[in-house]
C-alpha positions in Angstrom: -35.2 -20.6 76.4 -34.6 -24.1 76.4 -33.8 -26.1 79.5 -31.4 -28.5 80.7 -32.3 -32.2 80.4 -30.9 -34.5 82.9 -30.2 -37.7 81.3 -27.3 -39.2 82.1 -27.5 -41.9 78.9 -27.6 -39.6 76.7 -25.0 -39.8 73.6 -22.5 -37.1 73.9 -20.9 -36.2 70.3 -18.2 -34.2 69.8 -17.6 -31.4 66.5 -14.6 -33.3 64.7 -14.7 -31.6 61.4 -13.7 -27.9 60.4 -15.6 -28.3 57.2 -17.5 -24.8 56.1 -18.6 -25.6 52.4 -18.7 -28.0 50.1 -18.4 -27.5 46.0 -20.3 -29.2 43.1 -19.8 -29.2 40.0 -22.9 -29.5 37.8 -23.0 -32.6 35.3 -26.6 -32.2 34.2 -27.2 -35.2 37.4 -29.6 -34.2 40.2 -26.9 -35.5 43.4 -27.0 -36.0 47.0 -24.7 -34.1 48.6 -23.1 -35.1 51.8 -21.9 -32.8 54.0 -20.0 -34.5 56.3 -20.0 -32.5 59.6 -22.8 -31.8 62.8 -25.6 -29.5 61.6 -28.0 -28.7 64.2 -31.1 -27.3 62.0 -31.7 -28.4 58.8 -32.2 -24.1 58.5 -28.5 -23.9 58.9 -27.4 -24.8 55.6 -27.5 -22.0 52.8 -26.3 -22.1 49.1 -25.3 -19.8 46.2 -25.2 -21.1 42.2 -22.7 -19.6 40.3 -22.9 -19.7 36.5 -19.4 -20.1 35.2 -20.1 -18.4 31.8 -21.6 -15.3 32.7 -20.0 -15.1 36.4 -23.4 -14.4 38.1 -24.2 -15.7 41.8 -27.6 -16.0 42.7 -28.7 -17.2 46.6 -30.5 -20.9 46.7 -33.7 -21.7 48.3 -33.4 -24.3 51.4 -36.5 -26.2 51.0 -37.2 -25.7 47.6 -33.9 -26.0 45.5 -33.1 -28.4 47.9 -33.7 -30.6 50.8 -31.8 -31.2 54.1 -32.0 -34.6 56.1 -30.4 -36.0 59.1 -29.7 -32.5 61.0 -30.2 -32.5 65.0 -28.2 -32.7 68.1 -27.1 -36.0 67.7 -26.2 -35.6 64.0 -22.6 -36.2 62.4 -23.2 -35.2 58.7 -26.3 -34.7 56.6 -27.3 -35.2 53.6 -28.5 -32.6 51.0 -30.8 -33.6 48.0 -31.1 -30.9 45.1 -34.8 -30.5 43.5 -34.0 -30.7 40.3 -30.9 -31.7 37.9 -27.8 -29.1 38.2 -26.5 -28.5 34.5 -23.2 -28.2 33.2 -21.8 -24.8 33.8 -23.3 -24.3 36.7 -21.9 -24.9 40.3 -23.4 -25.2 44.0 -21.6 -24.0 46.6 -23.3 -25.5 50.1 -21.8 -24.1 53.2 -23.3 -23.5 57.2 -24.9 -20.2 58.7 -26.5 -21.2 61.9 -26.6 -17.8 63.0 -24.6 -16.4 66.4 -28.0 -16.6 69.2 -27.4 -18.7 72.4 -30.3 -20.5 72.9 -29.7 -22.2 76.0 -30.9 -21.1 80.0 -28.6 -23.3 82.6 -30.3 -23.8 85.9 -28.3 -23.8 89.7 -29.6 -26.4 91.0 -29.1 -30.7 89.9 -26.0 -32.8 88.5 -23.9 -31.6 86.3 -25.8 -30.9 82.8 -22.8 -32.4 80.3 -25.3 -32.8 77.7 -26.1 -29.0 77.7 -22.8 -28.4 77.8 -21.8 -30.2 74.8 -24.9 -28.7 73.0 -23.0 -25.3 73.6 -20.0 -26.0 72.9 -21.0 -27.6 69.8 -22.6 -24.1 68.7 -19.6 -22.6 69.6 -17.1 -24.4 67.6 -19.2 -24.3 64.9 -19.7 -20.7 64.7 -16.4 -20.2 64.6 -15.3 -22.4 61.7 -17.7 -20.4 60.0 -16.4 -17.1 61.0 -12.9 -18.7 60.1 -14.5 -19.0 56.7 -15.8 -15.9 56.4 -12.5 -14.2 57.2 -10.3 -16.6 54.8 -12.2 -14.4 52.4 -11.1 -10.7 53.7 -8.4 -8.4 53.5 -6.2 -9.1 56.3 -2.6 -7.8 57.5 0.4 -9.5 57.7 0.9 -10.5 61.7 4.0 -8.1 61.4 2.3 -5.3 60.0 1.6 -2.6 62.4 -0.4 -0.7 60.0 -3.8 0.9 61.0 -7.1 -0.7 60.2 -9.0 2.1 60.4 -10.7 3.0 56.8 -11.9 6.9 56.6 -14.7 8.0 57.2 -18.3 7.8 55.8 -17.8 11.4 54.9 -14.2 11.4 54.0 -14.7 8.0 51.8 -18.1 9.2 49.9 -17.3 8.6 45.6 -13.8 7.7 46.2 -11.5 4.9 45.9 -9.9 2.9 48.6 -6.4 3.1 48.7 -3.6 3.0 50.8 -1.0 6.0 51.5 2.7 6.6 51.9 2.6 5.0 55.3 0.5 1.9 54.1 -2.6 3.1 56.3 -5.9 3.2 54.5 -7.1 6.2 52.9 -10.0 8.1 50.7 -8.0 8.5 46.9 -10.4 10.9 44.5 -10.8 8.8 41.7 -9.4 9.3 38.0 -6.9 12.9 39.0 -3.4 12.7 38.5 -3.0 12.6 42.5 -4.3 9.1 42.4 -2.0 7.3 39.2 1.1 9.5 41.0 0.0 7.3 44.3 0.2 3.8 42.4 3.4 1.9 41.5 3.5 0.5 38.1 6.4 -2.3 37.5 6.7 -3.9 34.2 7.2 -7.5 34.0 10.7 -8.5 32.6 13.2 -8.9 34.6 15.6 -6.1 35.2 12.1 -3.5 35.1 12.3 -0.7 37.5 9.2 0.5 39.5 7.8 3.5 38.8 4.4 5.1 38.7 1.0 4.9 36.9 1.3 8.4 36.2 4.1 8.4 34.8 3.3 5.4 32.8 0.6 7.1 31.4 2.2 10.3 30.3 4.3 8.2 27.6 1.6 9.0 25.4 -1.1 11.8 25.9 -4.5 11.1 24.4 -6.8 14.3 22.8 -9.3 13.0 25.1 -7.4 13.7 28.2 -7.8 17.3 27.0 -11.2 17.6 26.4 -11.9 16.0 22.2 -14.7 14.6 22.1 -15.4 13.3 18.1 -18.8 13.6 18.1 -18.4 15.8 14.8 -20.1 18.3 16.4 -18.1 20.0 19.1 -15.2 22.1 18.1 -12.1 19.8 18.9 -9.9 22.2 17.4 -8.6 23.8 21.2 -9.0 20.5 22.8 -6.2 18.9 20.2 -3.8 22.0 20.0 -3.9 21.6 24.5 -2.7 17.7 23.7 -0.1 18.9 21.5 1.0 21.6 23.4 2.0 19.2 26.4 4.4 17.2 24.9 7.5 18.4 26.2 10.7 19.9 24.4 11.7 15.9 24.1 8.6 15.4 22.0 6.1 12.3 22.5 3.4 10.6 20.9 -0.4 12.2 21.1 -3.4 9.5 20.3 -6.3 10.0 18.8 -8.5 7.4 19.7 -11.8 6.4 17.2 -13.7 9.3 16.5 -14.5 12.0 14.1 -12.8 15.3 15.3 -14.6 18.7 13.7 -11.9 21.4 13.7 -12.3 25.0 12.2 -8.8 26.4 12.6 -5.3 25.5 12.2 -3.3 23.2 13.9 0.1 23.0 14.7 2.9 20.4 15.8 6.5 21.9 15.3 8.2 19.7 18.5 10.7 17.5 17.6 10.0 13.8 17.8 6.2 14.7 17.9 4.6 11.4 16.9 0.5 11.9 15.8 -1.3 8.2 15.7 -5.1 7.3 15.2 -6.1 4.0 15.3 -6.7 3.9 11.3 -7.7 5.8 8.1 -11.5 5.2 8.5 -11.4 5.0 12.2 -9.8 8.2 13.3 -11.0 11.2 10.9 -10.5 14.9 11.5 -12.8 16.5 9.8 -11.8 20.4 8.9 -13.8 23.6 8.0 -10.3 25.3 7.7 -10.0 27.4 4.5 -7.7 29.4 2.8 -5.2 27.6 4.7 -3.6 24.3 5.8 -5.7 22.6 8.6 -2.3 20.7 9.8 1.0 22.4 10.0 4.2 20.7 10.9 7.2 21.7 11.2 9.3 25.1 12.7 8.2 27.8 10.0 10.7 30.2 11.4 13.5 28.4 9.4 14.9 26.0 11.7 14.4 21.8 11.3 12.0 19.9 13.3 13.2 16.3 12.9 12.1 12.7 13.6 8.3 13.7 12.9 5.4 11.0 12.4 1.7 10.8 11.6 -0.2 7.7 11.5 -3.8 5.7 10.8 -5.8 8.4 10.2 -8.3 10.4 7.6 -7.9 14.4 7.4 -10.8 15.7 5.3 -12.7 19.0 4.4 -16.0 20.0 5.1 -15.9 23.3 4.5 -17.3 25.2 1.3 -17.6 23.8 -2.2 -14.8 23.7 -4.2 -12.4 24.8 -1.7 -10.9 28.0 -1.5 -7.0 28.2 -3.1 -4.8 27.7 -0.3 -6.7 25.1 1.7 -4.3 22.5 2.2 -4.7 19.3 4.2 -1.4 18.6 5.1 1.7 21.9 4.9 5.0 20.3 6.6 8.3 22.3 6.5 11.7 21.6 7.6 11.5 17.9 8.3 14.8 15.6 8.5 16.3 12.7 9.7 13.4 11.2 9.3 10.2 11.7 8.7 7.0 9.5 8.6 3.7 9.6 7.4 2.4 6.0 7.1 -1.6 4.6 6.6 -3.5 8.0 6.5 -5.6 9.8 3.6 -6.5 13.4 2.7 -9.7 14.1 1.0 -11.7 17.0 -0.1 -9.3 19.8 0.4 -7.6 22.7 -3.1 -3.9 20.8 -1.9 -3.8 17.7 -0.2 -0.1 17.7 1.2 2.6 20.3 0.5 6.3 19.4 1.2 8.3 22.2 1.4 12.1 22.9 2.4 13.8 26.2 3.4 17.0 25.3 2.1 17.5 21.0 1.2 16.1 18.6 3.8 15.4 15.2 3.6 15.1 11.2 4.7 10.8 11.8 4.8 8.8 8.7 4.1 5.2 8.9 2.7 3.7 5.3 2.6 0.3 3.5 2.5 -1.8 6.6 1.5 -4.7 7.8 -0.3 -4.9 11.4 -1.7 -8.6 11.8 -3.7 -11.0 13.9 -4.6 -9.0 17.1 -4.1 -9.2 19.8 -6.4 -5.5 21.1 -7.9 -2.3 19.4 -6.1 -2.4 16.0 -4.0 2.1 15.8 -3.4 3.8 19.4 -3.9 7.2 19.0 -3.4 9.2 22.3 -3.1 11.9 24.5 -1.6 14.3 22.5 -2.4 13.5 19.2 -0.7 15.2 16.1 -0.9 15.2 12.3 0.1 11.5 11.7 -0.2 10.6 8.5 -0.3 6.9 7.6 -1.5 5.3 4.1 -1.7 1.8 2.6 -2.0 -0.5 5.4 -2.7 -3.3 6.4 -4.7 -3.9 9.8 -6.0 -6.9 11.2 -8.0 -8.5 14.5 -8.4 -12.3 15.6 -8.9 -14.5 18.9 -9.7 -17.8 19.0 -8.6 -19.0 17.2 -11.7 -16.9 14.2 -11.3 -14.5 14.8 -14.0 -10.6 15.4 -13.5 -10.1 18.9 -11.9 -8.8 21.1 -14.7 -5.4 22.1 -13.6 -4.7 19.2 -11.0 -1.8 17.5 -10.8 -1.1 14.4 -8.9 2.7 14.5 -7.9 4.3 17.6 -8.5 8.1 18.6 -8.1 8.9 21.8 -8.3 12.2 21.7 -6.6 13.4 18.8 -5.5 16.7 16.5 -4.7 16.5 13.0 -4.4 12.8 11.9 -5.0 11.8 8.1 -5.3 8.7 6.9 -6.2 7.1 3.2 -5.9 3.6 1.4 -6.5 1.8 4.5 -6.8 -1.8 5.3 -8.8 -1.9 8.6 -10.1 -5.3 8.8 -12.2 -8.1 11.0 -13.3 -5.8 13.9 -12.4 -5.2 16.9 -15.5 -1.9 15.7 -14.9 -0.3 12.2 -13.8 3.0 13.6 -12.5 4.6 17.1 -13.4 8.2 17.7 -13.4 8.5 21.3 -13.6 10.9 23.3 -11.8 10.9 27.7 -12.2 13.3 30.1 -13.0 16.9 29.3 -11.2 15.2 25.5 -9.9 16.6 22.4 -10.2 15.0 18.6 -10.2 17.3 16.5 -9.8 17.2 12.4 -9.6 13.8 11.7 -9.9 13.3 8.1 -10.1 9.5 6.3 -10.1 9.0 2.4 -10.5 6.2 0.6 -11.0 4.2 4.4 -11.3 0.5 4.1 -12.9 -1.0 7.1 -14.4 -4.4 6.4 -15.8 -7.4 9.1 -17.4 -5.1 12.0 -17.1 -6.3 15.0 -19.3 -3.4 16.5 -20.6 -0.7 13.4 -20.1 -0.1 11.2 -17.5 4.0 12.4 -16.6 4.9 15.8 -18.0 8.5 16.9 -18.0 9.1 20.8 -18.4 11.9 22.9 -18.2 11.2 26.7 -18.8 13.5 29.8 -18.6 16.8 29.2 -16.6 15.2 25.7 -15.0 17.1 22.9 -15.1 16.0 19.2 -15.0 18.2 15.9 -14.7 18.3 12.2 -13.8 14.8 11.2 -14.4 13.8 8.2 -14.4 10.7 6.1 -15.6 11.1 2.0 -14.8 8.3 -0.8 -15.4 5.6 2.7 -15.5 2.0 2.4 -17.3 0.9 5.4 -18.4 -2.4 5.0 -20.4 -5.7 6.7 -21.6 -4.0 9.9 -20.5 -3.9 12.9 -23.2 0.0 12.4 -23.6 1.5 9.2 -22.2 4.7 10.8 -21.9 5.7 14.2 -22.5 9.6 15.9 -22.1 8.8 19.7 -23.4 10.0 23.3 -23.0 12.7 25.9 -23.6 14.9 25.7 -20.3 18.0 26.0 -19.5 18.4 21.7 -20.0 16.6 18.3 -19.6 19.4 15.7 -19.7 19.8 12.0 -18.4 16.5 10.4 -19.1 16.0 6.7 -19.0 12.3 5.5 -19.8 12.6 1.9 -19.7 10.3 -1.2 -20.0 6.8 0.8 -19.8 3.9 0.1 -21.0 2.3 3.2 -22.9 -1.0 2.6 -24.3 -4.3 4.0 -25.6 -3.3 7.7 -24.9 -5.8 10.5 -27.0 -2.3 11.8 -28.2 1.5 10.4 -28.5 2.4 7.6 -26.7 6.0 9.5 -26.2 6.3 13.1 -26.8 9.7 14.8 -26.6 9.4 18.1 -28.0 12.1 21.5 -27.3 14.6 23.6 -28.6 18.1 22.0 -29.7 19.9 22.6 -27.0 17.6 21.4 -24.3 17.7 18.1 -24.4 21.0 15.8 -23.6 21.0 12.1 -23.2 17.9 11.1 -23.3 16.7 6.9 -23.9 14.0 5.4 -25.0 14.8 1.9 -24.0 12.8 -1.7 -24.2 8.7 -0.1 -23.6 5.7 -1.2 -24.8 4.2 1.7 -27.0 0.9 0.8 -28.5 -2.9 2.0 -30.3 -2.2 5.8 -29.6 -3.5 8.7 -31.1 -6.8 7.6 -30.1 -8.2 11.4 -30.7 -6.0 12.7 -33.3 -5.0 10.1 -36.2 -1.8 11.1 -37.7 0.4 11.4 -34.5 2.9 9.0 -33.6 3.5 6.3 -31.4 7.5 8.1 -30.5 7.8 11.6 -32.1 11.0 13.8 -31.6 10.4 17.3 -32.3 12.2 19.5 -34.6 16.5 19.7 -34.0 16.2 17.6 -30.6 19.4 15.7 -30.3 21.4 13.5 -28.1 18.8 10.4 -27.6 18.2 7.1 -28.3 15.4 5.3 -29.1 16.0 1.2 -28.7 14.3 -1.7 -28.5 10.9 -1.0 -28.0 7.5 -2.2 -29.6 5.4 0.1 -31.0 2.8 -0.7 -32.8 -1.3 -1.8 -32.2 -2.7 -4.2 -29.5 -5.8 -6.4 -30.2 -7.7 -4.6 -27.9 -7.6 -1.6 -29.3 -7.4 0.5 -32.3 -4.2 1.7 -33.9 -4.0 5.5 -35.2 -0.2 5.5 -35.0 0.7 6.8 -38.4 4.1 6.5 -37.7 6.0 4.2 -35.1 8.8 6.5 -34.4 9.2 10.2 -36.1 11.9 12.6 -35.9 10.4 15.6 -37.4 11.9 17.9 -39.8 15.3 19.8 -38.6 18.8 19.7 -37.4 18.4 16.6 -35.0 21.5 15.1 -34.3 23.8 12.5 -32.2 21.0 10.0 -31.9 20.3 6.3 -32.3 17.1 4.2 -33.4 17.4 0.3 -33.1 15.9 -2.8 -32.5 12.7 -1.6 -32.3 10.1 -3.9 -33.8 7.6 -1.6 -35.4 4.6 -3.7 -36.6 0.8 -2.4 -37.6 1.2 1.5 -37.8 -1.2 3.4 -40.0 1.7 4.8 -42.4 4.9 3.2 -42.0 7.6 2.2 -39.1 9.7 4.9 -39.3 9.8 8.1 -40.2 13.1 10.0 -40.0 13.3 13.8 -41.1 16.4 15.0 -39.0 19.2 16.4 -41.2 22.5 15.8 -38.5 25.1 14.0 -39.8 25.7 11.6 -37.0 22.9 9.3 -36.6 22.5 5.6 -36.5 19.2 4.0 -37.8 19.8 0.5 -37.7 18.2 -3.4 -37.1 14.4 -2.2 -36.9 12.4 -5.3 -37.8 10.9 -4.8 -41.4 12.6 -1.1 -41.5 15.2 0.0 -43.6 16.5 2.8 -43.0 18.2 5.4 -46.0 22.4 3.6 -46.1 20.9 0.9 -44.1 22.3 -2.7 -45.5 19.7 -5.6 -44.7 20.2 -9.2 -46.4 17.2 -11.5 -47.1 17.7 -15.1 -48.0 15.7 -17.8 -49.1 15.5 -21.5 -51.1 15.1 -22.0 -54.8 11.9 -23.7 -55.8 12.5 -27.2 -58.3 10.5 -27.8 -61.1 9.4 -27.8 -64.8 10.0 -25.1 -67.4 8.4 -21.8 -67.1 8.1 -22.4 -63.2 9.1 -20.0 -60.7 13.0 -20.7 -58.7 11.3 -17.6 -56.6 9.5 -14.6 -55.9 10.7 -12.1 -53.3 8.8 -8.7 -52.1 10.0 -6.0 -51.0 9.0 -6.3 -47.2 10.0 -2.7 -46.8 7.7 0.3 -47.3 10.8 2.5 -49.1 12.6 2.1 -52.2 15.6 -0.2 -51.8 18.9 -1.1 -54.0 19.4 -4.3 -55.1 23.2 -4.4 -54.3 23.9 -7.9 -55.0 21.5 -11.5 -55.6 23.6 -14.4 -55.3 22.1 -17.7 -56.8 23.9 -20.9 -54.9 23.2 -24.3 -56.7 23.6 -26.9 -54.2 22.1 -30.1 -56.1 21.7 -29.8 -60.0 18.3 -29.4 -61.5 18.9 -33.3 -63.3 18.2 -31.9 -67.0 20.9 -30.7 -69.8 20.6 -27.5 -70.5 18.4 -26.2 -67.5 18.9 -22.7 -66.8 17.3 -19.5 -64.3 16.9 -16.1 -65.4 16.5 -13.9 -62.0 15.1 -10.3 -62.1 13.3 -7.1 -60.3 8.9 -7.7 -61.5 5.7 -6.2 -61.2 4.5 -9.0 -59.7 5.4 -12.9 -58.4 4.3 -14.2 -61.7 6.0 -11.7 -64.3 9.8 -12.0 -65.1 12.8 -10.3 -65.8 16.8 -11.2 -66.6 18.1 -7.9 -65.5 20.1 -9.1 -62.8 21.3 -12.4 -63.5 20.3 -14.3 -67.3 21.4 -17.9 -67.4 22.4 -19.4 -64.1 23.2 -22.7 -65.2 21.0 -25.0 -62.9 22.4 -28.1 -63.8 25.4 -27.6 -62.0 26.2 -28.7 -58.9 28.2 -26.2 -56.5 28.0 -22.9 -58.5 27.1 -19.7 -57.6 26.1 -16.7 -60.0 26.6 -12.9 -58.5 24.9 -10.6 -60.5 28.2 -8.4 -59.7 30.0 -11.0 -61.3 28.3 -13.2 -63.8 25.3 -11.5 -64.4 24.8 -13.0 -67.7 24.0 -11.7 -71.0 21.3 -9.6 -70.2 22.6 -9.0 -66.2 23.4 -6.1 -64.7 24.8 -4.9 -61.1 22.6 -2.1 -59.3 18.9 -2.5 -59.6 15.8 -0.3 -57.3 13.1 -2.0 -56.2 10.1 0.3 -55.2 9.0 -0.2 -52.0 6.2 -2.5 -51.3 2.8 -2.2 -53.0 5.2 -0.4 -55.6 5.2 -0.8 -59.7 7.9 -2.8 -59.5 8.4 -4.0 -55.8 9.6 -8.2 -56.7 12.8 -10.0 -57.4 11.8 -13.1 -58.8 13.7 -16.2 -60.7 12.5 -18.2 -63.6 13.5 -21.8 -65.0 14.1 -21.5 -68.9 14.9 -24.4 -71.5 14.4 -27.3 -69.7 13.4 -28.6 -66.3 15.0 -28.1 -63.1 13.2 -30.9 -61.2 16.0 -32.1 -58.6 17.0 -28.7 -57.8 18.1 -27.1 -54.8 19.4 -24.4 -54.2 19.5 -21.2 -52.0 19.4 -17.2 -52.9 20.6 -14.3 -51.3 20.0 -10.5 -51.8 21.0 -7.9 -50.5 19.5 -4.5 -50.3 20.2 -0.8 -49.4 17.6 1.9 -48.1 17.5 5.1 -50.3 
């Protein structure tokens, strides 16, 4: 022990400062740091660096990460020299530890040993600024609190969590049990929140973990998923499925209202089904009643099972859904049905959105019972066998019997069929509207309207729709009770194998049905001969207006006709405006026999009673020159009704006269319908009604274009007709 000096000079200092530690911040510098208070052994000073990126402390080395100078008995601060350069993102933090020994033996006997006694005190002081500092750091009570301090014991605390219970003593909590969240408040941070507990904040939504799912696609989720579902109470809730790949093998059920289903996203939460002969998710109450205010969410439900899948294995079988229903972001692949939608007696408000139905074998949307208000938007269907081709039989939308269906931006390809509208015996479809619908490489057509036996089918229909490469672009067929209030309008109906528009069924099927504005081009790419529009045999009640039909550069055009009405007792119908360019045989072909029919301002048609007026200037020039030559731009034979020859300026020679005819040809001539129009007149007409001249007459044919005699033209005779002008008109009637 060391002993007391007597010295009476000797300097007595006192412990001024409470300093503990001191901070640095590294610059990429190598400092001297002062520490501005009495250290006694240079020993006493430790130090931690502390990365600030990765939050890692590690202890420094006194004496070799740094130096310590001017410590002793007699010392007021000292100084503190680091080895090497401290870099940015790295701080020191230098602090005192002298340790808690007392070092120091007092004797009885001599003067009073002051020196000693400020040594000690010194010590003293100092080791409790840095007790002070250690204890800044700790959990401490309020001075108020009369709460135990007293943590469990070794025993008691072993693999637990400390905690504090009802009283605010310290206890043992077993981590992660329901005990523990039930034990912790949970207070949301607006203003106005209520406390409540973790617990209970938790159970808002109830994971498929929290029941045992694991996602591995290979253990058997399928109990583990039904226990999640199962919990919700009678109110409903939301179950998650977090990323994973969930194998199940049986069915699974959610008929709770306001049951909510939500993975975090088509590729990220899959569940992955062996389930056959049956659906692998069921919703809805199957005993009749509704279950309402039902939604499924960011997720992929697929089939593993046996290839192809058994009939009846069904990704997706809800029933009874209302007011409303959701199922957003989520695909089914793989399975005989991908999702059946099916009513009891009419339900409806269901929403099907951002969705992907593919490689299934027969039915991706099956909409029956009698369902209604379905809305369905952004989606993608398609069908495939094993070989890759379109599954014989498959159908992309299908409504069988349906209310209210609305469909928007959705792909319906390399199906058998696009969409089929075909309701049974005493079913109804009724307002069935799509918009902006694409069906692509369907087999038999891409939308398929049938009404059979005492079905009924109305308000359909097809806006801004692209139906091509199918077999049929569109096809309205069958022997039903009725099809009736049918709008296609502005499609675009292109390189099908067959018609680009088919409607074909007995007389009385059809009512109201129009044809209006779509683009209807190069069909018939399998079987030359067809028709771009063909009506069958005694349809009636349609129109058929403003549409293009004819070839596109891009593809080949084997339309014979643009529009046919074939051979029967059609009636009550209207074909016009339709501009009917580049088919193989002709524009129109019309073979219905009713008596009330209006076929009428077709570009380059001419329709049988049809009146059409072409007009035209007179050419000037010298004898034996041509005033005109006019073709018969139609492909039928037409009457010449009336020509009308108007001089405006005289031809400038005495004498100079026109002779104006029907020819074989734009250089041949004939006077049969007006002989000796004076052209030297100014102001004058000559009607071959009127003054058809010597050799005039008033009805002449003119065969129809490429025909024997297919030309009207006009000759100047006698003597020149160099200043003329002049303007003719003719009119003709189809035969």
């Amino acid at each position: 022990m060391a002993k007391e000096e007597r010295n009476s000079n000797a300097l007595v200092m006192s412990v001024s400062s409470e300093l503990y530690k001191v901070t640095v911040v590294g610059d990429g510098s190598t400092p001297s740091i002062a520490y501005n208070r009495k250290v006694f052994a240079s020993s006493d000073i430790k130090g931690i660096k502390y990365d600030t990126t990765t939050n890692v402390e590690t202890a420094l080395v006194n004496g070799s990460d740094f130096t310590v100078s001017g410590a002793g008995n007699e010392s007021a601060s000292v100084t503190i020299t680091a080895s090497s350069a401290i870099p940015a993102g790295t701080n020191w933090v230098i602090y005192s530890d002298q340790g808690s020994t007392q070092t120091t033996d007092l004797q009885t006997q001599g003067p009073f040993p002051a020196n000693t006694i400020e040594y000690m005190s010194d010590k003293l002081a100092i080791a409790a600024q840095e007790v002070d500092g250690k204890a800044d750091r700790s959990l401490k009570l309020p001075i108020s609190d009369s709460a135990s301090t007293d943590i469990p014991n070794k025993t008691d605390r072993a693999s637990k969590y400390f905690g504090f219970d009802a009283n605010g003593d310290p206890t043992a909590l077993a981590g992660g049990t329901a005990t523990s969240a039930g034990d912790i408040s949970y207070l949301a941070a607006d203003s106005g929140a209520t406390s409540r507990t973790v617990e209970n904040k938790l159970r808002e939504v109830i994971s498929v973990k929290d029941y045992g799912a694991v996602g591995d696609l290979v253990t058997d989720d399928t109990a583990a998923i039904q226990a999640a579902i199962n919990s919700l109470p009678s109110t409903g809730g939301e179950v998650f499925f977090p990323a994973g790949k969930y194998k199940v093998t049986s069915t699974i059920t959610a008929s709770v209202n306001n049951t909510s289903l939500r993975g975090v996203g088509n590729s990220g939460t899959q569940i992955r089904s062996t389930v056959s002969g049956s659906a692998t998710l069921q919703i809805g109450d199957h005993t009749g009643s509704d279950t309402t205010t039902f939604k499924l969410t960011g997720m992929r439900i697929q089939y593993d099972g046996s290839v192809p899948p058994a009939s009846g294995t069904i990704g997706i079988h809800a029933k009874n859904l209302t007011a409303p229903a959701l199922f957003e972001d989520f695909d089914i692949q793989k399975f005989y049905d991908a999702f059946h939608l099916q009513a009891t007696s009419l339900q409806g408000n269901i929403f099907i959105r951002d969705f992907v139905f593919g490689n299934n074998e027969r039915y991706g949307l099956y909409l029956y019972g009698g369902v209604q208000g379905v809305w369905v938007n952004t989606g993608k269907i398609f069908a495939r066998d094993n070989s890759g081709s379109p599954a014989s039989g498959s159908v992309g939308i299908y409504a069988k019997y349906t209310n209210g269906v609305y469909i928007n931006t959705v792909d319906c390809i390399s199906n058998d069929r696009g969409v089929l509208i075909a309701p049974g015996d005493g079913e109804t479809v009724h307002w069935f509207f799509a918009d902006t619908l694409i069906c692509d490489t369907n087999t038999n057509a891409g939308i398929d309207v049938v009404s059979t036996g005492t079905s009924t089918v109305n308000g359909l229909m097809f806006n801004n729709c692209w139906s091509s490469s199918n077999g049929t672009g569109i096809h309205l067929r069958g022997s039903g009770a009725s099809v009736s209030g049918v709008l296609i309008n502005d499609c675009t109906i292109i390189n099908n194998d067959k018609e680009g528009i088919n409607i074909n069924g007995g007389p009385t099927i059809f009512k109201n049905i129009n044809v209006i504005s779509n683009q209807v081009y190069s069909n018939n790419q399998s079987q030359a001969g067809l028709s771009g529009i063909i009506v069958g045999a005694g349809v009636s009640d349609f129109q058929i207006k403003n549409n293009n039909v004819g070839a596109i550069s891009s593809h080949t055009n084997y339309q014979a006709y643009g529009i046919r009405v074939n051979a029967g007792a059609s009636n009550n119908y209207v074909i016009s405006g339709n501009v009917l360019e580049d088919n193989v045989t002709d524009r129109i072909k019309d073979d219905g026999t009713g008596a009330n029919k209006a076929i009428k301002d077709n570009l380059n048609y001419i329709a049988p009673g049809e009146v059409k007026r072409l007009t035209g200037d007179l050419t000037a020039g010298s004898t034996s020159d041509f005033l005109m030559n006019v073709q018969n731009p139609f492909n039928s034979k037409v009457i010449v009704s009336r020509l009308i020859v108007f001089v405006k300026t005289a031809g400038g020679t005495a004498g100079s006269e026109g002779d104006f005819g029907t020819a074989a040809s734009p250089s041949t001539l004939s006077t049969n319908l007006i002989d000796g129009a004076d052209l030297n007149v100014n102001n004058i007409g000559y009607d071959n009604i009127g003054n058809g001249g010597v050799g005039g007459s008033s009805v002449k044919y003119m065969d129809a274009n490429g025909g024997s005699l297919d030309y009207i033209t006009g000759q100047i005779k006698v003597a020149n007709a160099t200043s003329l002008v002049g303007t003719y008109y003719i009119e003709l009637i189809g035969v």
